[in-house]
VEXDREN-2710 file (C-alpha; in Angstrom, 1 decimal):
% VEXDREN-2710
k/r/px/py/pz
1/UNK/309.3/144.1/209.8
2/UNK/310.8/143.5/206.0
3/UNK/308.7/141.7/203.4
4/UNK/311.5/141.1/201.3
5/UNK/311.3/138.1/198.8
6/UNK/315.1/136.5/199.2
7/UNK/315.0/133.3/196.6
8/UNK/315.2/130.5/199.2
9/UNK/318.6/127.8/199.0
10/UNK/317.1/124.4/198.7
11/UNK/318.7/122.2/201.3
12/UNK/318.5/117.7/201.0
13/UNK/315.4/116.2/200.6
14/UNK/315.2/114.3/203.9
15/UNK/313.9/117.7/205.7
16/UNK/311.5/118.0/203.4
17/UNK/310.1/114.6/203.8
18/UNK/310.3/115.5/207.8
19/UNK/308.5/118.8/207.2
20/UNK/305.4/117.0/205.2
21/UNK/305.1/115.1/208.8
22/UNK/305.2/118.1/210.6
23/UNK/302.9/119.8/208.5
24/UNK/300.2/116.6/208.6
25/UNK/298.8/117.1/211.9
26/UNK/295.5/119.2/212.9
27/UNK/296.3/123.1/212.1
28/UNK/295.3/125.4/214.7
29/UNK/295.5/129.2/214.7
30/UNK/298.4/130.5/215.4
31/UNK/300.8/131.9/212.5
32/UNK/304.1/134.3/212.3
33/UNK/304.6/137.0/214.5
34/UNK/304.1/140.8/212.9
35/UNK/306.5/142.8/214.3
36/UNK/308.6/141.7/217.7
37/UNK/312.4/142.9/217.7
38/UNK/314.5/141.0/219.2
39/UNK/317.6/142.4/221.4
40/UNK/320.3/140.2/222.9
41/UNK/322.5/140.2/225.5
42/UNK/322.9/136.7/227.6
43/UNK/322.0/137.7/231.0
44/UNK/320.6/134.3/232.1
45/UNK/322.2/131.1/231.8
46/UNK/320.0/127.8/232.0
47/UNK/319.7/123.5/231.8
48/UNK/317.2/122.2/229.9
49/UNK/315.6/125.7/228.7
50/UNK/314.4/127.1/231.6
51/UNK/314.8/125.0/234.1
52/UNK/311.5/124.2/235.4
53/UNK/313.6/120.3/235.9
54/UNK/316.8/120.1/236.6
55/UNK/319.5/117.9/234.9
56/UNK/319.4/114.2/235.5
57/UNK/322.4/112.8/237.8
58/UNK/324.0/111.0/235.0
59/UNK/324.2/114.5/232.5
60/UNK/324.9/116.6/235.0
61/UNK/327.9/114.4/236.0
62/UNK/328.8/114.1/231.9
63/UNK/329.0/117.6/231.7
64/UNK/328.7/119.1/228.4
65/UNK/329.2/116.6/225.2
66/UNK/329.9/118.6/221.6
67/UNK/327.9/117.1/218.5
68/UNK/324.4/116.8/217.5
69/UNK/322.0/118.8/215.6
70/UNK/318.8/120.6/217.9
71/UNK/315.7/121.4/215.6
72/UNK/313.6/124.2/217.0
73/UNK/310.3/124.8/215.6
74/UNK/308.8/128.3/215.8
75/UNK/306.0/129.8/214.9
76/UNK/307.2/132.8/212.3
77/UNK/308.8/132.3/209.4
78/UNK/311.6/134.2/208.3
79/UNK/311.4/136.7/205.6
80/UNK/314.8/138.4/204.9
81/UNK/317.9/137.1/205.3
82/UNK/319.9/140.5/206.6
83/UNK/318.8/141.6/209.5
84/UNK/319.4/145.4/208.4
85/UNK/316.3/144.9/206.4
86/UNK/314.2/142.5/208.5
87/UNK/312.8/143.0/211.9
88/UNK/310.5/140.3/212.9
89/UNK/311.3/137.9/216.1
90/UNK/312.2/134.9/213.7
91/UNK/314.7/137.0/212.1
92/UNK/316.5/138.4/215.6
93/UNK/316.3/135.1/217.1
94/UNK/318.1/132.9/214.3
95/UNK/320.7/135.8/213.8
96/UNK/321.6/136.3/216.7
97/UNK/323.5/133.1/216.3
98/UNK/325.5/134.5/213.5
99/UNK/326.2/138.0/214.1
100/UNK/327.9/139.5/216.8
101/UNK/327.2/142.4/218.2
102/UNK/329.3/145.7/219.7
103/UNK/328.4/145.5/223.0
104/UNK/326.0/143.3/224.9
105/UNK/323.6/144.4/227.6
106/UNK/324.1/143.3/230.9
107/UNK/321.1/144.6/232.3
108/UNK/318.4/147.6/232.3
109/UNK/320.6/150.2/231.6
110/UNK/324.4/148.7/231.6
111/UNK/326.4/147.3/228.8
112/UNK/329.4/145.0/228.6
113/UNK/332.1/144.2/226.0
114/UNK/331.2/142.2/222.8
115/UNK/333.3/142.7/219.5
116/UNK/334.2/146.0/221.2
117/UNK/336.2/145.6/224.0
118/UNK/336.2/149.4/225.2
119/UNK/334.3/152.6/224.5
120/UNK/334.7/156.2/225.1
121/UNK/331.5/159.1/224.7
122/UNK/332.9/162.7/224.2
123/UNK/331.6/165.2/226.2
124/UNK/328.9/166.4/224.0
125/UNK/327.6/162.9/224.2
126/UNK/327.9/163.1/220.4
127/UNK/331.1/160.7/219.5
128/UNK/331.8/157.1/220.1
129/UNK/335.2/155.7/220.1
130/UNK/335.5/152.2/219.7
131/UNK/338.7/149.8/220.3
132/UNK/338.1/146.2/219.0
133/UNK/338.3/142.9/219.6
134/UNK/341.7/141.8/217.5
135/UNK/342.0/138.2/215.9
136/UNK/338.4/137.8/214.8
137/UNK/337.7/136.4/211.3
138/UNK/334.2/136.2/209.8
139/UNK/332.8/133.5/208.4
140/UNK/334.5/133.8/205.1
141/UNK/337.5/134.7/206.0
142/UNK/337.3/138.4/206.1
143/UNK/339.6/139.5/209.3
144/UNK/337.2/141.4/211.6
145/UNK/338.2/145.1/211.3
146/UNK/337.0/149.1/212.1
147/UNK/335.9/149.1/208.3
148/UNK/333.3/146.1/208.8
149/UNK/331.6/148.1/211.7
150/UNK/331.8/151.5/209.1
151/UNK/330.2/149.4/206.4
152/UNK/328.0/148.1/208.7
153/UNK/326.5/150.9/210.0
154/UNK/326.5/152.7/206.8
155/UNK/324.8/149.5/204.9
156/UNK/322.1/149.7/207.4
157/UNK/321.1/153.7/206.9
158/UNK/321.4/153.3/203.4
159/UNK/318.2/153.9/202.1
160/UNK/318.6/151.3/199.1
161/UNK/319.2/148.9/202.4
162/UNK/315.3/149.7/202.8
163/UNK/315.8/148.9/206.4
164/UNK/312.4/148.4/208.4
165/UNK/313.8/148.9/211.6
166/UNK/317.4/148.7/212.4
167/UNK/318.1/152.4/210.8
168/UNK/315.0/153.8/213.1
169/UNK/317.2/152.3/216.2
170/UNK/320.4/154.8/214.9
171/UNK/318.2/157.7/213.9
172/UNK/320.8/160.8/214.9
173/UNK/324.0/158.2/212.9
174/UNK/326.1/160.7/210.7
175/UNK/329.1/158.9/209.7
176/UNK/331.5/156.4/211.4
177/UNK/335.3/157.0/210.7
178/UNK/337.9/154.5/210.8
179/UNK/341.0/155.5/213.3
180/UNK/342.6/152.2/212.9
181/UNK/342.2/148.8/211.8
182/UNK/341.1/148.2/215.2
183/UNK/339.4/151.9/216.4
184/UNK/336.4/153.1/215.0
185/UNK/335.0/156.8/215.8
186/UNK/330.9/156.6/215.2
187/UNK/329.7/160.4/215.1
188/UNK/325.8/161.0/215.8
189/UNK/324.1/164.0/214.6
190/UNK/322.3/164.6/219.0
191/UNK/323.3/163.0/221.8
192/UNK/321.5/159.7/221.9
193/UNK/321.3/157.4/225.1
194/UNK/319.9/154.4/223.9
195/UNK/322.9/154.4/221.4
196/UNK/324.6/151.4/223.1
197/UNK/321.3/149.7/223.2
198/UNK/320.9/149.7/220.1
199/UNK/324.1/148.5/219.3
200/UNK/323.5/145.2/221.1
201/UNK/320.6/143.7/218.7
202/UNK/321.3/141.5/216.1
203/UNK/319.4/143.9/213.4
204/UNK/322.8/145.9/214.0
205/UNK/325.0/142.8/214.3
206/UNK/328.2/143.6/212.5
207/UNK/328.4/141.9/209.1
208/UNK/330.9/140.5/206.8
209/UNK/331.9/144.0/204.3
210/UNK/332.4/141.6/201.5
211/UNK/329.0/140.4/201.7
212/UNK/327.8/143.5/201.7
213/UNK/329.3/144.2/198.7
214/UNK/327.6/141.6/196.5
215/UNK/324.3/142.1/194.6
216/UNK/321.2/141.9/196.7
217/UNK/320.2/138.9/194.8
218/UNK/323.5/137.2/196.1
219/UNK/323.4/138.4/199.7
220/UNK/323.8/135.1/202.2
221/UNK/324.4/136.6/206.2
222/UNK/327.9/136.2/206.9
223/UNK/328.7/137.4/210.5
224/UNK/331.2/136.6/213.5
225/UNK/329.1/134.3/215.8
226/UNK/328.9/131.2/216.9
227/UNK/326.6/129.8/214.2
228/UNK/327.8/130.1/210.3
229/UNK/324.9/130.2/207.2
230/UNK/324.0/126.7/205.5
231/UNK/320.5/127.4/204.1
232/UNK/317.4/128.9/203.7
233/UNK/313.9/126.8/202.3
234/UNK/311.5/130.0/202.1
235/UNK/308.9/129.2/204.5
236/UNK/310.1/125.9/205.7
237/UNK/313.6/126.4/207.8
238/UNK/317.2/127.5/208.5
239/UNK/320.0/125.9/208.7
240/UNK/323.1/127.2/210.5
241/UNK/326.6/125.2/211.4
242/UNK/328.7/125.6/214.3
243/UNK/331.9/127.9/213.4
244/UNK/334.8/126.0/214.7
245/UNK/337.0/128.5/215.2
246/UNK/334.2/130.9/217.2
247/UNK/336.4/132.5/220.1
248/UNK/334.3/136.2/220.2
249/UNK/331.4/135.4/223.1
250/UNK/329.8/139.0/224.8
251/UNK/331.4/139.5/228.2
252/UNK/329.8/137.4/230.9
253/UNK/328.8/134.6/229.0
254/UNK/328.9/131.3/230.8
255/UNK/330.8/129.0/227.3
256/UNK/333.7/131.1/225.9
257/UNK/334.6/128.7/222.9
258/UNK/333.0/127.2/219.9
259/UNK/329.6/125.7/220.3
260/UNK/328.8/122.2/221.2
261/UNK/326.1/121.6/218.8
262/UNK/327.6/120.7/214.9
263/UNK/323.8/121.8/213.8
264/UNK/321.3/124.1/214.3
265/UNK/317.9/123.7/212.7
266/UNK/314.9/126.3/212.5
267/UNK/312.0/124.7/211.7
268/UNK/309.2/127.4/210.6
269/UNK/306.0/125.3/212.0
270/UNK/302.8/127.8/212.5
271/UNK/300.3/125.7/213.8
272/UNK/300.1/125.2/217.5
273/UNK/299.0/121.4/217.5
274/UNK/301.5/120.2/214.7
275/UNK/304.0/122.0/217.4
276/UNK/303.4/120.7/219.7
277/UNK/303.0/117.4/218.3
278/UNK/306.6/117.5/217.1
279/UNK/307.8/118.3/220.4
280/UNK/305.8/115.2/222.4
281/UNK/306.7/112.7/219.7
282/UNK/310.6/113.5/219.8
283/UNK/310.4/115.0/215.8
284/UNK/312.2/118.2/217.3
285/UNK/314.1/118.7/220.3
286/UNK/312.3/122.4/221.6
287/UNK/309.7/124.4/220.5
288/UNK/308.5/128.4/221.1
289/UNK/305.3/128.9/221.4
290/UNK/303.8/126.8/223.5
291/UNK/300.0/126.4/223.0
292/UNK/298.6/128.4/226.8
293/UNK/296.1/125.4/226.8
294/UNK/299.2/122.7/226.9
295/UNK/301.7/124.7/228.9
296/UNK/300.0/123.6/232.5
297/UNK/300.4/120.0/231.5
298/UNK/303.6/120.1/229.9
299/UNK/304.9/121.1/233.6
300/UNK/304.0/117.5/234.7
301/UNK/305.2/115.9/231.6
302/UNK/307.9/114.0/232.0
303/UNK/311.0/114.5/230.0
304/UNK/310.3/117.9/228.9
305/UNK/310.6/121.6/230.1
306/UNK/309.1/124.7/230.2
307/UNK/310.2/128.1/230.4
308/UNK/308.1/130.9/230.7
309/UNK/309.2/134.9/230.5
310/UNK/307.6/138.0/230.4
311/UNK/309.0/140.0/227.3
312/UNK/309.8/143.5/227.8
313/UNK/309.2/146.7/225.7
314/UNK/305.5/147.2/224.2
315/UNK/302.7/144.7/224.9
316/UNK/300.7/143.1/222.6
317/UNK/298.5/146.3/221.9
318/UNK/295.3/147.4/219.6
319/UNK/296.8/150.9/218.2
320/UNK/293.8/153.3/216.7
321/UNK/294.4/155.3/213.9
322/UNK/293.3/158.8/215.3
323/UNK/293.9/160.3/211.8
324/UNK/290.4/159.1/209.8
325/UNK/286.6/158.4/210.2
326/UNK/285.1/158.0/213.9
327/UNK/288.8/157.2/215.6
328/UNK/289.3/161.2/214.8
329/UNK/287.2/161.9/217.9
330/UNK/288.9/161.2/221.7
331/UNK/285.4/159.9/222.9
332/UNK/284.5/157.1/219.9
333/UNK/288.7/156.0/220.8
334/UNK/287.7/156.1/224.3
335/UNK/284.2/154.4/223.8
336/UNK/285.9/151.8/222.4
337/UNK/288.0/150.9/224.8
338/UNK/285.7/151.1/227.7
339/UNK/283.4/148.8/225.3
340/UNK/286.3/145.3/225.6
341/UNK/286.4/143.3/228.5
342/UNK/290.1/143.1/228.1
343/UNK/290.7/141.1/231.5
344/UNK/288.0/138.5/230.9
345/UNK/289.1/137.9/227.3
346/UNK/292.2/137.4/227.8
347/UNK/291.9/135.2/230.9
348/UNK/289.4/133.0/229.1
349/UNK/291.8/132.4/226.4
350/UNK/295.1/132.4/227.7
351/UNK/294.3/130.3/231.0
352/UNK/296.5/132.8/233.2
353/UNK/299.6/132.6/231.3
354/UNK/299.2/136.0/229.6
355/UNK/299.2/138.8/232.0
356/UNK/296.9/141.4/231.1
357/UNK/298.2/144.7/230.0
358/UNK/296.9/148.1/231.1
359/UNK/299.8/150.0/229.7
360/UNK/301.3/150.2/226.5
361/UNK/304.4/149.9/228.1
362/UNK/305.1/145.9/229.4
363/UNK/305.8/145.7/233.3
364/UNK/309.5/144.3/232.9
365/UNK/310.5/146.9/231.2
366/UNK/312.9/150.1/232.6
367/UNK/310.4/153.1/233.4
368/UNK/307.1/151.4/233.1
369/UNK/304.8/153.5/235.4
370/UNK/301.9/152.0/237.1
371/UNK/300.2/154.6/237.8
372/UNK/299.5/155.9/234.1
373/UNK/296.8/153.1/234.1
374/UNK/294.6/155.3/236.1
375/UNK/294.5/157.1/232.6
376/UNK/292.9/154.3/230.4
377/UNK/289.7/153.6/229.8
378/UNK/288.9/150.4/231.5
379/UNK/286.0/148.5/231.0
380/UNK/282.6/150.2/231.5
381/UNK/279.7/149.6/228.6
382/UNK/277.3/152.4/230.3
383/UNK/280.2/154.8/229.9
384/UNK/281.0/153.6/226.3
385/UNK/277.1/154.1/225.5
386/UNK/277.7/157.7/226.4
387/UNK/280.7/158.9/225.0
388/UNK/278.9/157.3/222.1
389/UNK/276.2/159.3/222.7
390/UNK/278.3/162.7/223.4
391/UNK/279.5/162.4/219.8
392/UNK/276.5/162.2/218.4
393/UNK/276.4/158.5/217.7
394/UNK/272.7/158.8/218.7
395/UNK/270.9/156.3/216.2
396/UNK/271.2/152.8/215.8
397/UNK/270.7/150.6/212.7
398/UNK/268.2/147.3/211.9
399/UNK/271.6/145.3/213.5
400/UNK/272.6/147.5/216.6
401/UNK/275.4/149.4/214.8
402/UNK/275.7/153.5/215.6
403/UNK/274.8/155.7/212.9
404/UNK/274.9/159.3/212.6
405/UNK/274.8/161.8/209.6
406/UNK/273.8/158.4/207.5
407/UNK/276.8/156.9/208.3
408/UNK/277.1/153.4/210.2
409/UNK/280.1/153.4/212.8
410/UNK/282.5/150.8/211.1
411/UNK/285.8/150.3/212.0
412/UNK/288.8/148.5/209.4
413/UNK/290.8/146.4/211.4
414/UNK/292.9/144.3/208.6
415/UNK/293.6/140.5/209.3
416/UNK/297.0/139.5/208.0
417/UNK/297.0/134.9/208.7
418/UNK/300.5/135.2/208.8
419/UNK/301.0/137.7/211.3
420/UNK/298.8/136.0/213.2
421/UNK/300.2/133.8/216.4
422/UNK/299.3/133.5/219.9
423/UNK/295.6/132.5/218.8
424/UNK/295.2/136.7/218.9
425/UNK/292.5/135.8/216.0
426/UNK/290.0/134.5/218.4
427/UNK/291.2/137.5/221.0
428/UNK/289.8/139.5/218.0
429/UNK/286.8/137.7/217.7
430/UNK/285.9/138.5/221.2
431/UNK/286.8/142.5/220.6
432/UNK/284.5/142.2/217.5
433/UNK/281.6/141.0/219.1
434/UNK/282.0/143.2/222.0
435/UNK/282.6/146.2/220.3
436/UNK/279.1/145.5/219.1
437/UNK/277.1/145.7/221.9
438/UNK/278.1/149.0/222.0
439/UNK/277.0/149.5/218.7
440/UNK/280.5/150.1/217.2
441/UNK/280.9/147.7/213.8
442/UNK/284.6/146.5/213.2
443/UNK/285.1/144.9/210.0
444/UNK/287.9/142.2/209.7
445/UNK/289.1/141.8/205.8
446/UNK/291.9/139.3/205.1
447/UNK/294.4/140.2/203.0
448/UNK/297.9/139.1/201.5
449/UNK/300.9/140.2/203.0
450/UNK/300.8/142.7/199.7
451/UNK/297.8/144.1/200.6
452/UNK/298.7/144.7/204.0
453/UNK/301.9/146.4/203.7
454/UNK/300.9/148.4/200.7
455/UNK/297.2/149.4/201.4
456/UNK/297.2/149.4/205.5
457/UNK/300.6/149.8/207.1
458/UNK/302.0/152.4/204.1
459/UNK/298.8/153.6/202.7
460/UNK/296.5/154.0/205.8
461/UNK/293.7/152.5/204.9
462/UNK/292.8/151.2/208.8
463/UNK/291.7/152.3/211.4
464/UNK/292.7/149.8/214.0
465/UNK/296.0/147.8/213.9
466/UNK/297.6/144.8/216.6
467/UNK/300.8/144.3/217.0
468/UNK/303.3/143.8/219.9
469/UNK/307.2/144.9/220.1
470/UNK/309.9/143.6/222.2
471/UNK/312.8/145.8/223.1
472/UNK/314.4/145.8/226.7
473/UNK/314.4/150.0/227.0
474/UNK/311.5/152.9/227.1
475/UNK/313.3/154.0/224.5
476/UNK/310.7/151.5/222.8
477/UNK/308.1/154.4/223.5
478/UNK/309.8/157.1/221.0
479/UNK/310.0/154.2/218.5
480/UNK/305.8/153.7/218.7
481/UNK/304.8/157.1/219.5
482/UNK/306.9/159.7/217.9
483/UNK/305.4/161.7/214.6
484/UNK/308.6/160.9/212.8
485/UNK/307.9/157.8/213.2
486/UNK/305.5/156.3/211.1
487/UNK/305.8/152.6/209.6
488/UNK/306.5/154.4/206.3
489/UNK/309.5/155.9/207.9
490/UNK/310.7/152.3/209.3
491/UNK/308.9/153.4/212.3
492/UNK/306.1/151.9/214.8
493/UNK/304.0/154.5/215.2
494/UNK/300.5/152.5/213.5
495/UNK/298.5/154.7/215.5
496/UNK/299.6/157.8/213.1
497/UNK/300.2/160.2/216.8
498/UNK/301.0/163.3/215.6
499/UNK/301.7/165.4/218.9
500/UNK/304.4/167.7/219.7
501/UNK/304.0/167.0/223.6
502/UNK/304.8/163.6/222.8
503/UNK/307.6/164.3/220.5
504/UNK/309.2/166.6/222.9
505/UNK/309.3/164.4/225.4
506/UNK/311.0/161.1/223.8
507/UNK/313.4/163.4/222.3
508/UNK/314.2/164.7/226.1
509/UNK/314.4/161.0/227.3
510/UNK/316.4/160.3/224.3
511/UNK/319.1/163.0/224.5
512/UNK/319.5/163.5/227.9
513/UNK/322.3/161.6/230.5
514/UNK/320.1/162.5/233.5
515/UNK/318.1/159.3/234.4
516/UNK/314.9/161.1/236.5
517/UNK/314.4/163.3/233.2
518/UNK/314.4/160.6/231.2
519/UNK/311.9/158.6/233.8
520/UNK/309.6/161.5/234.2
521/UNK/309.3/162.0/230.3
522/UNK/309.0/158.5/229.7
523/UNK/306.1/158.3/232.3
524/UNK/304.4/161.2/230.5
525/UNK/304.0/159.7/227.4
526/UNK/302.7/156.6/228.5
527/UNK/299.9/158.8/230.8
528/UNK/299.1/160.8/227.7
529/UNK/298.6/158.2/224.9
530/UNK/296.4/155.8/227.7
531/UNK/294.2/159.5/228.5
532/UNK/293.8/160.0/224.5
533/UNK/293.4/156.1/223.7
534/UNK/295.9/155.9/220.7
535/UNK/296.1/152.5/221.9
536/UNK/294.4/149.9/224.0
537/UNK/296.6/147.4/225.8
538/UNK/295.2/143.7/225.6
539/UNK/298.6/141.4/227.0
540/UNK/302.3/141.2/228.1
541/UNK/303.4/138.6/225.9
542/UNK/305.1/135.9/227.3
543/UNK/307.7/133.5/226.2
544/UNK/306.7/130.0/226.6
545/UNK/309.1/127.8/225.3
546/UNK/309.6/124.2/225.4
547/UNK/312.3/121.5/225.6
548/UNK/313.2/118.1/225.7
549/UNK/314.9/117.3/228.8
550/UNK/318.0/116.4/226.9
551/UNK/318.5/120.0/225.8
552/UNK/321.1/121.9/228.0
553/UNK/322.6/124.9/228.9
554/UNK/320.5/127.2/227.0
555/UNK/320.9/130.7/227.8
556/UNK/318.1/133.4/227.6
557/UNK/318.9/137.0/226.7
558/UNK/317.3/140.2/227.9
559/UNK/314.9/140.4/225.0
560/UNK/313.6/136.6/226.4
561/UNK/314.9/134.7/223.3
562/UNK/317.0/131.6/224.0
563/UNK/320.7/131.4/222.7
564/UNK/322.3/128.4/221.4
565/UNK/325.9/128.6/222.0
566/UNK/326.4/127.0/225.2
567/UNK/323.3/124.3/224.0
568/UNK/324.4/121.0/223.9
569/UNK/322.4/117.4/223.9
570/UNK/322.7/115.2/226.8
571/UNK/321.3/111.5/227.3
END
C-alpha cells in the first residue's frame, strides 16, 4: 500500500455535480480497502459480469457495438498514480487497463505471452531472456523497446521509487541488460520461481521510459494497454480513454483489438447504500462491492448481474504482533483466538457469502493445505480462560479485564475509516466484545492515514492489525511471513514473525524448480504460524460485483478483478 499525495487533475464539472448525487444517499460502513494486490492474467471471459443472466436474444444477436462510457463505482480510492509505488486493489484494478504486462498467467502455475512473446531461464535458474513484442507504441508515442522493460524494472527497485510493494515481488532483481531493441536479459541475484508471477501484475506493468523520466510532481501513468490516462479528481475518480491503436492483448484473450468502450470511468464511492443506490437507479453501469445483505436479492433483480469469486492468496486475517506486551506469550496469542467465535460472526454478518477462513492461506489458492487447520486455535472460551490462567493472567479488574503484575490485559488494535470495507468494522465490534468475556481488553483508536502509517504500520505501536492480500501464488506466504519482510521493508509481515524455520522454508519454496519441495515447505509454514497464532483467520474474501445487464463481455482475471477490454454496452 502507497500513501503518496499525487495533486489530483481536475476533470469538467458535470462529474462533479453527478458525484454530489452519489455522495447524498445514507452512508453505511464500508470504506477503501488496506492492502489487496491485484495480479492479472484473463483466464475467464464473461457476458454481463459474471454471468449469473445470460445475454438477451436481441444483444446477443448484435454482437459487440464500440462506443460508450461504463462508470464503475468501487469502494477504495486510489492513492498513487504509478503502480511501482502503490499497492492497494483500486490501484491494480484501474491499471491494469493501462499497463501491459510481460507475461500473463494462464493458470496456477503456467504463464503465457504478453508484451513478451518468448522466454528462456538459464540453467542456474538465475537469467531471463526476453524477446519482445515488435510494433508496440505507448501511449505517447514512445515505441515499445528492451530499454522500457530495463527502466522499468530499475524505476521500481529504486529506492527513491519508495515502492510499497512491487520491489518486494522482485526481491533477488540485480540488473536487466538490453541485448537488443527487442531482447532483454533480466539477471536475479537466486533462483526465484515466482519470477514470472510477478511479472504479470500491473504493479510491474511496463511503463512509458519517458515518463519515468519526468519529476515526481509531473508523473501521469503512461503504459501500453488498452485504456490511455485522462484524469485523476483525488478521492473522487479516474478517467481513462480507449487507445485506438491498442493491438498488444496477453495470449488467450478472447478481443484481440482496441476496446469497444470510448470511456472508462472509476467512480471512488465508499458507502455501501450510496452504491448500491447508483447501481439500482442506472447512475453507474457496475459496481464492486456489493453490500452481502443485497447480493441475495440482486440475483432476482431484473436487469442486473452478479458475480461472485473467491479471491486467492491471504484471507482477510487478524495478524498479532508477537514482538510487545501480552502478544509476546504463545498462550495470551492463543487465548485470544480460542476467545472469537469466528464462524458465528462472520455468518451473522456476511449472510453466507463470506466463507470462513481457518487458514491464513485462502482455499483457491495453489498449496493451501487443509489439514494445517487442525493447528489453530478454534473457538473454545473454557480453554481461552486457561491459557489465560497459565500465564498468569490470574486477577480480574472492577470491568472483567485480566490483570496481572498491576497491569490490565489491553490490546491496540488501530482503526484506520478508510481502510475500512466489507463492514469489517462491525466484524471488529464483535471480536471486541468477545475478547472480553475472556477478560482480554482491545482498545480501538481512530486515527489518520498519517497516524497509521507512521505510528502503527512503521513504528509498531500495535499489537493487533487486519488486513487481507490477494495474489494467485503461496508465494504470497514468504511475502506475509518472512523476517525480511516487514511493512517497513515494503513487506507484509504486520505480525513482526521473526523465525528462521519460517524463513528457511519460503526461501526453499522460493528457489527451488521442484514442485513437492515447494508444496511441503509452503504447507509448513502455514502449520507453524496457525500452531503459534501469529494470526487468526476471520474470511476468504469474495468478489461480489455487480452489473447492469447491458454490460458485456467482461473478463475476470486470476486475481478475481474484472477487465475491460472486451466490455462493451448493449441495449
Amino acid at each position: 500500500m502507497s500513501l503518496s499525495d499525487d495533486t489530483a487533475t481536475r476533470v469538467d464539472d458535470e462529474p462533479i455535480r453527478r458525484r454530489r448525487g452519489l455522495r447524498s444517499r445514507r452512508p453505511a460502513v464500508l470504506g477503501a480497502i488496506l492492502a489487496v494486490i491485484a495480479v492479472v492474467a484473463v483466464v475467464l471471459v464473461v457476458s454481463a459480469g459474471g454471468g449469473d443472466e445470460r445475454p438477451s436474444g436481441r444483444a446477443a444477436a448484435e454482437g459487440p457495438v464500440a462506443g460508450g462510457t461504463l462508470t464503475y463505482a468501487l469502494a477504495g480510492t486510489q492513492v498513487s498514480l504509478d503502480p511501482a509505488v502503490a499497492a492497494t486493489a483500486v490501484t491494480g484494478l484501474i491499471d491494469r487497463n493501462i499497463f501491459d504486462s510481460l507475461v500473463v498467467q494462464t493458470g496456477p502455475d503456467t504463464f503465457g505471452p504478453w508484451l513478451a512473446t518468448k522466454w528462456t531461464v538459464s540453467g542456474d535458474g538465475k537469467t531471463y531472456t526476453f524477446t519482445l513484442r515488435e510494433g508496440v507504441t505507448f501511449h505517447d508515442g514512445t515505441p515499445f523497446t528492451a530499454e522500457a522493460v530495463k527502466a522499468s524494472l530499475d524505476h521500481v527497485v529504486d529506492p527513491a521509487t519508495k515502492s510499497a510493494y512491487a520491489a518486494s515481488l522482485i526481491a533477488p532483481y540485480e540488473k536487466s541488460r538490453v541485448v537488443s531493441d527487442h531482447v532483454v536479459e533480466v539477471t536475479l541475484k537466486r533462483p526465484f520461481t515466482p519470477f514470472l508471477q510477478a511479472l504479470s501484475v500491473p504493479y510491474l506493468g511496463i511503463q512509458s521510459p519517458a515518463a519515468l523520466a519526468k519529476p515526481v510532481a509531473d508523473y501521469r501513468p503512461v503504459g501500453t494497454g488498452p485504456f490511455s490516462y485522462v484524469s485523476w479528481e483525488k478521492d473522487k475518480r479516474v478517467t481513462l480513454r480507449k487507445n485506438a491503436g491498442y493491438a498488444s492483448p496477453p495470449a488467450g484473450a478472447a478481443h484481440q483489438g482496441a476496446a469497444y468502450l470510448d470511456t472508462l470511468v472509476f467512480e471512488f464511492v465508499p458507502e455501501d447504500a450510496t452504491r448500491w443506490g447508483a447501481l439500482t437507479s442506472g447512475q453507474v453501469q457496475a459496481i464492486a462491492g456489493v453490500p452481502p445483505v443485497n447480493a441475495g436479492k440482486l440475483r432476482s433483480l431484473a436487469g442486473f448481474t452478479l458475480n461472485s469469486q473467491e479471491t486467492p492468496g491471504l484471507n482477510y486475517n487478524l495478524y498479532l504482533n508477537q514482538t510487545r506486551g501480552p502478544l509476546r506469550d504463545v498462550r495470551v496469542r492463543r487465548a485470544l483466538s480460542a476467545a472469537v467465535n469466528v464462524e458465528e460472526l462472520v455468518r451473522n454478518i456476511y449472510f453466507g457469502h463470506f466463507p470462513v477462513a481457518r487458514n491464513p492461506l485462502s482455499r483457491t489458492t495453489a498449496a493451501y493445505d487443509p489439514t494445517a487447520e487442525s493447528e489453530l486455535a478454534s473457538y473454545d472460551p473454557d480453554e481461552a480462560k486457561r491459557l489465560l490462567d497459565e500465564a498468569g493472567w490470574t486477577k480480574t479488574d472492577a470491568d472483567g479485564y485480566r490483570v496481572k503484575d498491576g497491569k490490565t490485559l489491553t490490546l491496540t488494535w488501530p482503526y484506520w475509516a478508510e481502510g475500512n470495507k466489507e463492514q469489517r468494522d462491525v466484524l471488529a465490534e464483535g471480536i471486541q466484545a468477545q475478547a472480553k468475556l475472556a477478560g482480554i481488553k482491545i482498545e480501538r483508536p481512530a486515527v489518520d492515514t498519517g497516524a497509521f502509517v507512521g505510528k502503527y504500520l512503521i513504528g509498531g505501536g500495535y499489537d493487533l492489525v487486519d488486513v487481507s492480500f490477494a495474489r494467485p501464488t503461496p508465494d504470497v506466504l514468504r511475502f506475509a511471513f518472512a523476517s525480511g519482510n516487514t511493512y517497513a521493508k515494503a513487506g507484509g509481515n504486520v505480525a513482526l514473525v521473526d523465525s528462521p524455520r519460517i524463513d528457511a522454508w519460503v526461501e526453499e519454496a522460493a528457489e527451488t524448480s521442484d514442485p513437492a519441495t515447494a508444496g511441503k515447505d509452503y504447507a509448513a509454514v502455514q502449520h507453524e504460524v496457525l500452531r503459534q497464532a501469529y494470526v487468526l483467520p476471520l474470511y476468504t474474501p469474495v468478489q461480489l460485483t455487480a452489473f447492469s445487464a447491458k454490460v458485456r463481455g467482461v473478463a475476470f482475471d486470476a486475481q478475481t478483478y474484472p477487465v475491460f477490454h472486451g466490455a462493451w454496452l448493449g441495449a
